[in-house]
PAVOLUM-285912 format. One record per residue (C-alpha): residue in one letter; x, z, y; residue number from 1. Coordinates in Angstrom, 2 decimals. Layout:
N
KOLPA  baza       c1       c3       c2  balo
KOLPA     A        X        Z        Y   NUM
...
END
This chain:
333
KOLPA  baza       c1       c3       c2  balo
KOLPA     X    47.44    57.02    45.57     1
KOLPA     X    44.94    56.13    43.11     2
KOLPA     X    45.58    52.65    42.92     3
KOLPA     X    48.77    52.85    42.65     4
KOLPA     X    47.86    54.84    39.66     5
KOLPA     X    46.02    52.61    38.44     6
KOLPA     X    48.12    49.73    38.96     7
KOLPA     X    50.98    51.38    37.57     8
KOLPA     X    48.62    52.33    34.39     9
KOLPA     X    47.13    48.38    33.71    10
KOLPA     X    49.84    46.12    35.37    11
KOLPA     X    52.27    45.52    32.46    12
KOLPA     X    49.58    44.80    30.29    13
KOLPA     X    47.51    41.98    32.49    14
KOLPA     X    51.24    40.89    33.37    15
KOLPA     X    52.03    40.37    29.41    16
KOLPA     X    49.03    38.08    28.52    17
KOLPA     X    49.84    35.89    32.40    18
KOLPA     X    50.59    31.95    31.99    19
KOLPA     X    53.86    31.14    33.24    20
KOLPA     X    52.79    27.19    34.36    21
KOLPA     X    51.05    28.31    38.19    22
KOLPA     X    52.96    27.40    41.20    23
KOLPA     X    52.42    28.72    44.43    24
KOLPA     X    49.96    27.80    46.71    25
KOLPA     X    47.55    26.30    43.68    26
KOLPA     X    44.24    26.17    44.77    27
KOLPA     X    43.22    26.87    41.00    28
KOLPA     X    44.89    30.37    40.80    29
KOLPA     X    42.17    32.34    41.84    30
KOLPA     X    39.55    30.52    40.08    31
KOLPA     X    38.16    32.32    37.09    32
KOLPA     X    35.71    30.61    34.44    33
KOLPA     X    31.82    31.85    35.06    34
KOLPA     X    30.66    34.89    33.06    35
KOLPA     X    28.18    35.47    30.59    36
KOLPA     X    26.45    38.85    32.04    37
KOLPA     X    25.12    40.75    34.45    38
KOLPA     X    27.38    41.23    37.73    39
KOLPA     X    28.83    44.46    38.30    40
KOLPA     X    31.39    44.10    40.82    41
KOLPA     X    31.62    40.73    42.16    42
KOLPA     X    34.19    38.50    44.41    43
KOLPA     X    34.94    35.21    45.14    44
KOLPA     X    36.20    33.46    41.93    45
KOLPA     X    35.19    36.50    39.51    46
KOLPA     X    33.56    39.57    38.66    47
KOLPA     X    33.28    42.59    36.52    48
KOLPA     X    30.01    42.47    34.25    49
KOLPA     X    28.04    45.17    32.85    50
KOLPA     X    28.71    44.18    29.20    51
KOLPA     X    32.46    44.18    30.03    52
KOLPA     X    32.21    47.88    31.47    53
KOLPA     X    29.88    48.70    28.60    54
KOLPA     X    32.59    47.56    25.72    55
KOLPA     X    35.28    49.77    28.14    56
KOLPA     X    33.27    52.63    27.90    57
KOLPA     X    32.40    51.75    24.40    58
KOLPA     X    36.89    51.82    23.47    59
KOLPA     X    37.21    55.05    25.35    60
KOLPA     X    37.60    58.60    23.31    61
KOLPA     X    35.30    61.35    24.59    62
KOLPA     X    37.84    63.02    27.05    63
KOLPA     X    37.78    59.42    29.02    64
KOLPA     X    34.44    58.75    29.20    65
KOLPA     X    33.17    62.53    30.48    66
KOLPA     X    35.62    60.83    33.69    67
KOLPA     X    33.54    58.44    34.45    68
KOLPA     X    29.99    60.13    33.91    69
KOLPA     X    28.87    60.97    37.30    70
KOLPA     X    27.72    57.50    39.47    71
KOLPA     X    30.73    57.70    41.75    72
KOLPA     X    33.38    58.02    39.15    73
KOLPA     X    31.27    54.93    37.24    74
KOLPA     X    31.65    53.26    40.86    75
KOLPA     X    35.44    53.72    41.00    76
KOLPA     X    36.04    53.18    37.77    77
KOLPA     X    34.54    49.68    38.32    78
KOLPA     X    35.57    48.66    41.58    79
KOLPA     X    38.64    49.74    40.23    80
KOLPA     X    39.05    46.70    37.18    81
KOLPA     X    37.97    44.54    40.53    82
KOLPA     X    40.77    45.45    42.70    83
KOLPA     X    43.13    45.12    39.61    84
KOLPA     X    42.02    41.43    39.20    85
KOLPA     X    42.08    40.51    43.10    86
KOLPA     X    45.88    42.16    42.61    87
KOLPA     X    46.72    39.86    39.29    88
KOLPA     X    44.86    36.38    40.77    89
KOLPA     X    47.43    37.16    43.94    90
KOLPA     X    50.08    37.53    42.34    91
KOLPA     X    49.55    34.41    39.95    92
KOLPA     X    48.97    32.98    43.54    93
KOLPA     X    52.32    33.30    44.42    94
KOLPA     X    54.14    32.11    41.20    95
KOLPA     X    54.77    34.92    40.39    96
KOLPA     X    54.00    34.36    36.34    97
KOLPA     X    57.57    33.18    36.61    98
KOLPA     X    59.68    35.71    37.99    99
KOLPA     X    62.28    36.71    35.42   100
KOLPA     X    60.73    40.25    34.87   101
KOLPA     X    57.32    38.99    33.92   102
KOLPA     X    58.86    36.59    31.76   103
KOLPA     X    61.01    39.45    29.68   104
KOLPA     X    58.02    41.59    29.96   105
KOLPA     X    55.99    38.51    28.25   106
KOLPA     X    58.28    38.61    25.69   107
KOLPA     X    58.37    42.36    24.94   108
KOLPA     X    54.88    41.37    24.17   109
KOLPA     X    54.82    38.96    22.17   110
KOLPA     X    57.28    40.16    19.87   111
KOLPA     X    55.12    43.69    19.93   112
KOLPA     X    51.72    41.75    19.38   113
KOLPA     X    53.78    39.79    16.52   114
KOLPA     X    54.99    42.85    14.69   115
KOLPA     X    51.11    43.79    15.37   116
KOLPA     X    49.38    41.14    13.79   117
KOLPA     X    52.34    40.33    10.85   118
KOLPA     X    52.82    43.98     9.90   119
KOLPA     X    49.96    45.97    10.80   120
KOLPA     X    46.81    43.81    10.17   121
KOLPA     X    48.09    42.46     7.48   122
KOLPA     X    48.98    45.42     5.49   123
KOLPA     X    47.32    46.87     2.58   124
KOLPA     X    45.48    50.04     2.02   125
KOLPA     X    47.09    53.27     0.81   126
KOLPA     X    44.97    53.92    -2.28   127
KOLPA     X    44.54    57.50    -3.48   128
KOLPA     X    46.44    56.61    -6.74   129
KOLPA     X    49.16    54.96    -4.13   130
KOLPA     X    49.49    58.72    -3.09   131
KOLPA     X    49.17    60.51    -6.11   132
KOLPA     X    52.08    58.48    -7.63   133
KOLPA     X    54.16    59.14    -4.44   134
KOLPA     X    53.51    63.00    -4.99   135
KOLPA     X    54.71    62.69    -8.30   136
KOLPA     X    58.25    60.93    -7.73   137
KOLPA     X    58.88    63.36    -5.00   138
KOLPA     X    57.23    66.36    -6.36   139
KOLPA     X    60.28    68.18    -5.78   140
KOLPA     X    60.09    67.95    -1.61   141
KOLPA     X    56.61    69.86    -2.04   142
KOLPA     X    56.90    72.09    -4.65   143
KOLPA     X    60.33    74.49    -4.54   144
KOLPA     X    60.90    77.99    -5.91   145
KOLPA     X    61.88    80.41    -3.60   146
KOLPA     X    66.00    80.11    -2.65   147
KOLPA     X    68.33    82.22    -0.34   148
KOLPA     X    71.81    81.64     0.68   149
KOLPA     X    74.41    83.95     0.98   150
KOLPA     X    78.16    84.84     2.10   151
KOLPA     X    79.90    85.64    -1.20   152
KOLPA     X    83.57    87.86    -1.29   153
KOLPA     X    84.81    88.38    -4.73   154
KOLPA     X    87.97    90.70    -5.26   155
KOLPA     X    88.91    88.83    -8.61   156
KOLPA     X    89.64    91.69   -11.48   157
KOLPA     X    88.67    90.89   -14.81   158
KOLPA     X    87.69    93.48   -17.00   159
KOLPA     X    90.63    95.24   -18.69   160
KOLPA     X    93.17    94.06   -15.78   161
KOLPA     X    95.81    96.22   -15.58   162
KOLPA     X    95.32    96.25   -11.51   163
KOLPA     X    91.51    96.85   -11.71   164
KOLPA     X    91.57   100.25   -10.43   165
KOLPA     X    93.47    98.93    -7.31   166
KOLPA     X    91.72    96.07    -7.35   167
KOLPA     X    88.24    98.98    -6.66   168
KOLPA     X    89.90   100.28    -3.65   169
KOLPA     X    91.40    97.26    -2.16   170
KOLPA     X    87.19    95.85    -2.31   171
KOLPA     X    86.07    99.42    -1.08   172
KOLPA     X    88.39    99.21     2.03   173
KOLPA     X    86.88    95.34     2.34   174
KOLPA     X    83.59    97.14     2.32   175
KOLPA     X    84.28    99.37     5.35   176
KOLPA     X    85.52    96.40     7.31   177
KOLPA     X    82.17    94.52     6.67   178
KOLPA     X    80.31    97.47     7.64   179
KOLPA     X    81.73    97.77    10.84   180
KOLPA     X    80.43    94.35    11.73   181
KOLPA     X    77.18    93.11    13.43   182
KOLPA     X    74.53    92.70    10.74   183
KOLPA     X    74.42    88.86    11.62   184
KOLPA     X    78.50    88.35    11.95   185
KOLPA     X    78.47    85.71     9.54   186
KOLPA     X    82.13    84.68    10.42   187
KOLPA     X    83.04    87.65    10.71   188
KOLPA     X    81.90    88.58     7.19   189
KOLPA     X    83.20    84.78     6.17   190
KOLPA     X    87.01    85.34     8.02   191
KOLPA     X    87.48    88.09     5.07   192
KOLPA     X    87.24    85.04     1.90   193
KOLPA     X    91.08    84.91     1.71   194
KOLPA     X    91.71    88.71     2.16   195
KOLPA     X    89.04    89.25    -0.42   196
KOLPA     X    90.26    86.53    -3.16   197
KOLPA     X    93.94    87.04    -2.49   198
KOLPA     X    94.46    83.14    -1.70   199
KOLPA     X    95.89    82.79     1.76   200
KOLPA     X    94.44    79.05     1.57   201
KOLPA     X    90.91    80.16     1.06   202
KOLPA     X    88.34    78.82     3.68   203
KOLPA     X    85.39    80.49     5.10   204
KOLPA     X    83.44    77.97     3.79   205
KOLPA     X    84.38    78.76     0.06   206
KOLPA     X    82.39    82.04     0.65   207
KOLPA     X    78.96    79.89     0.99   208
KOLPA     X    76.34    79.88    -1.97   209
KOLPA     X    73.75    77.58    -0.43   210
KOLPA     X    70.70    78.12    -1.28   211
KOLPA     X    70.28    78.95    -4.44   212
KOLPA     X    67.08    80.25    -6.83   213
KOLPA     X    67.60    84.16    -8.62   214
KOLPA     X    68.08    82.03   -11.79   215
KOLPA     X    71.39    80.17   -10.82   216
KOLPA     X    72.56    82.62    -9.44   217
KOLPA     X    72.51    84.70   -12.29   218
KOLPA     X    74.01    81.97   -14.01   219
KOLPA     X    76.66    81.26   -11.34   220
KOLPA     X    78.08    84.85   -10.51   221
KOLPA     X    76.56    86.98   -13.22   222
KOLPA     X    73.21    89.58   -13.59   223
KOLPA     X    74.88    92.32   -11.89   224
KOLPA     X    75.45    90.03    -8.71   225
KOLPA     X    71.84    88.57    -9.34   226
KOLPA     X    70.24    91.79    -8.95   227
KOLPA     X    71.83    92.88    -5.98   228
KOLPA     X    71.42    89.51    -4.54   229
KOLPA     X    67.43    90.36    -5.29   230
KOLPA     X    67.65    93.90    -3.42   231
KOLPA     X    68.42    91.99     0.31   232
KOLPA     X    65.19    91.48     1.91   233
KOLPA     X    66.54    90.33     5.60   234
KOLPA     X    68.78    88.02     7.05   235
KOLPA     X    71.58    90.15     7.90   236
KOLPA     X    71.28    92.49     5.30   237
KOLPA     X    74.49    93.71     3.26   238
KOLPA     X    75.08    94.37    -0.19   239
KOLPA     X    76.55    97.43    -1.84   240
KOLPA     X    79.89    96.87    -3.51   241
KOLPA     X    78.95    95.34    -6.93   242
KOLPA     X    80.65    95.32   -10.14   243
KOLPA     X    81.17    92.67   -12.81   244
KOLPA     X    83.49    91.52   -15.24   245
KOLPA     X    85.04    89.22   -13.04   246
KOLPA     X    85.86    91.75   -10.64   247
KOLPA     X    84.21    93.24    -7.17   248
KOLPA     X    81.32    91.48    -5.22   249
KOLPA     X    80.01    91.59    -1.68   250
KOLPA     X    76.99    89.42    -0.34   251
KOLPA     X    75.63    89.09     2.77   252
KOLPA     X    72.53    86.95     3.21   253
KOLPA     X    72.21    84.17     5.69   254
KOLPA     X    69.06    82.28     4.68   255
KOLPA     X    65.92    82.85     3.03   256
KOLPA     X    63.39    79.81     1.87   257
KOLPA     X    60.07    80.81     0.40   258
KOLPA     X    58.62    79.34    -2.50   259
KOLPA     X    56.74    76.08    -1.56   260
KOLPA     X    53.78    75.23    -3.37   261
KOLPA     X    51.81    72.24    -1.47   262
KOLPA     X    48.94    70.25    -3.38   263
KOLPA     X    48.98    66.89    -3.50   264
KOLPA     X    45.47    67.75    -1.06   265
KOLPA     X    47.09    69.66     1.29   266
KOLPA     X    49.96    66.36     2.02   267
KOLPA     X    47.48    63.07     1.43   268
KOLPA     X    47.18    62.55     4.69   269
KOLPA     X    50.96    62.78     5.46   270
KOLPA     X    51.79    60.76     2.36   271
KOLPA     X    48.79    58.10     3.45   272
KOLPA     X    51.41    57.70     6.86   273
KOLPA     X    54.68    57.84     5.33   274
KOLPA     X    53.98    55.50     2.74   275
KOLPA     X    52.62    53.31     5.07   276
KOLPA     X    55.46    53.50     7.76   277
KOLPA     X    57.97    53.02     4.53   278
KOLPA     X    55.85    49.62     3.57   279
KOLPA     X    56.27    48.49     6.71   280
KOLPA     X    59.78    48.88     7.61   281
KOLPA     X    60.46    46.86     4.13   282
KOLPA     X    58.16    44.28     5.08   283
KOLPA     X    59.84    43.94     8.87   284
KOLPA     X    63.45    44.58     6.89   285
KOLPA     X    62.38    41.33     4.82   286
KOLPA     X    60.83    39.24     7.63   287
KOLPA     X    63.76    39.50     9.57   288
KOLPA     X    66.32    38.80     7.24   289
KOLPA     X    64.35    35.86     6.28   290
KOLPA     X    64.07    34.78     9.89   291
KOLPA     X    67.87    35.17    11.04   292
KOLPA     X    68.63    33.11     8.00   293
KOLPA     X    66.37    29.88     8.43   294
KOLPA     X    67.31    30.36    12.12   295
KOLPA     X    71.38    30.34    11.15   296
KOLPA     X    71.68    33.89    13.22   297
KOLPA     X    75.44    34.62    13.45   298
KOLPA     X    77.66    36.83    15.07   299
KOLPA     X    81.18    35.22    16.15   300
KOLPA     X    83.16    38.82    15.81   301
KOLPA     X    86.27    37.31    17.18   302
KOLPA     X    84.31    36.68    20.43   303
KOLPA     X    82.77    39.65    20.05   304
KOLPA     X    85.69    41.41    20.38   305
KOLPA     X    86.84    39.98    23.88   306
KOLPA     X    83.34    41.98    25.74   307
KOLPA     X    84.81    44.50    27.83   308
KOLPA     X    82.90    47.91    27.72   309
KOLPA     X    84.85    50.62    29.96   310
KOLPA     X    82.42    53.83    30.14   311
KOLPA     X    84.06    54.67    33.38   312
KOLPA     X    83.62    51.76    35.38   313
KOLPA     X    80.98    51.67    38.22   314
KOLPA     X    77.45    50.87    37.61   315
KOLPA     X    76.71    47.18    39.16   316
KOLPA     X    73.61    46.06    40.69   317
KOLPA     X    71.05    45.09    38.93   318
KOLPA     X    70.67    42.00    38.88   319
KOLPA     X    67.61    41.32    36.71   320
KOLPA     X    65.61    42.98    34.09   321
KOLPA     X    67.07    44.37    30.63   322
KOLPA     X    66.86    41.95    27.91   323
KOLPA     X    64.52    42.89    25.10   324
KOLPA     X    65.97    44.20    21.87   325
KOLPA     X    65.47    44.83    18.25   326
KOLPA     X    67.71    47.33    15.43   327
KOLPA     X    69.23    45.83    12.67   328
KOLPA     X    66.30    46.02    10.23   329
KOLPA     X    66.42    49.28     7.23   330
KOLPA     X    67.78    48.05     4.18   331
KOLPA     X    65.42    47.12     1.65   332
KOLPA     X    65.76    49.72    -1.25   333
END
């Protein structure tokens, strides 16, 4: 059991960095260069030095290392790196550097290591200033009043309508039927818009503020509205019938966003990632246009169109492994 863990944990990776040029049978495929060191663990054709266990330990975080503190975890974890390299010089024994899935896993690598070393070593540092002009253009994501959303029925009356006095009742008897709801029966509460407005082609969704600040929606719906708006403290909660000059309100509210006030302290570390992930997925946007070009990549559509895909059709066997693959790379802003 534990070598299989640990040959399931190290495999790929020994696998990746393999030549492909051994045959079976070669008398040079267990042979191994002589080390500079001291011998740890030691077989014919190689060994496992102490400086080479020392630069392990050296790579491991805390948590790791405490697992190999006592002598006989430092034993297995040793004798361990041996068996894995009796396992790798067997298989490269048997040829088997070029068996199809080695060779696709070699690839995944390389293209991985590539994307390493073109993308990630090369890339600049995130200054502070890099960060504190990112805050700035975006200052809006971090710093927000606070906004609530709500379910809005209006019984349109204008002041000095003839029909206003109906108009009262009619929104009063609307009342009782939102009452009789569950406090969070938003389309229930939403299902009365066309009753309310008198438009048989109203939708539910017409009833929706979004999220709005006290501000606009004083400006939207009025101060009377505003201030009732202001007097719901939970989602759920109902408003009293309100009066304005455009006629008779009821709001229900269905969201409720703080105010949001983060320093550009409290997000460098975030912004030190994000800008970095953004520079990056321009730079691998560019270097792969650039590459499909010199390299004339095209896409015949017309052939394209002639692959059969029927989601119903039974799974075949498998009859190697699955090819490596890349997205189409972000557009560069």
């Amino acid at each position: 059991m534990r070598l299989s863990r640990l040959l399931s944990f190290s495999a790929l990776s020994f696998l990746l960095l393999s030549g492909c040029d051994k045959k079976e049978g070669s008398s040079s495929a267990t042979s191994t260069a002589p080390k500079q060191g001291t011998p740890v663990v030691t077989w014919q054709g190689g060994s496992i030095t102490l400086e080479e266990l020392q630069g392990h330990v050296a790579q491991m975080n805390p948590a790791a290392r405490a697992r190999v503190e006592t002598p006989e975890k430092r034993r297995e974890y040793a004798e361990g790196l041996g068996r894995f390299e009796l396992f790798a010089a067997e298989a490269r024994r048997r040829g088997l550097e070029s068996d199809p899935e080695v060779q696709e896993a070699m690839k995944r690598a390389m293209v991985q290591r590539l994307l390493f070393k073109e993308f990630d070593e090369k890339a600049a540092a995130v200054t502070n200033e890099d960060i504190a002009a990112y805050y700035e253009s975006h200052k809006a994501e971090f710093v927000q009043p606070a906004r609530s959303r709500y379910s809005h029925l209006l019984v349109p009356a204008p002041k000095g309508s003839a029909d206003r006095a109906a108009k009262k009742k009619q929104a009063q008897a609307l009342l009782e039927k939102v009452r009789a709801l569950q406090p969070l029966d938003f389309d229930g509460f939403d299902a009365l818009i066309s009753e309310a407005s008198g438009d048989p082609a109203a939708k539910p969704a017409d009833a929706d503020t979004h999220l709005v600040t006290a501000d606009d929606l004083k400006t939207r719906l009025g101060a009377e509205v505003a201030t009732a708006a202001g007097q719901l403290k939970k989602v759920g909660d109902l408003s009293p019938l309100v009066e304005s000059d455009k006629g008779f309100h009821l709001l229900k509210l269905t969201d409720l966003r703080p105010e949001k006030n983060q320093s550009l302290e409290a997000v460098t570390s975030m912004l030190r990632a994000r800008i970095t992930r953004e520079r990056r997925d321009v730079a691998v946007a560019k270097f792969t246009e650039e590459l499909q070009e010199r390299a004339s990549f095209r896409t015949d559509e017309a052939a394209l169109q002639k692959l059969q895909v029927d989601p119903k059709a039974p799974q075949a066997p498998s009859s190697g492994p699955v090819p490596g693959y890349l997205p189409a790379p972000t557009p560069i802003r």
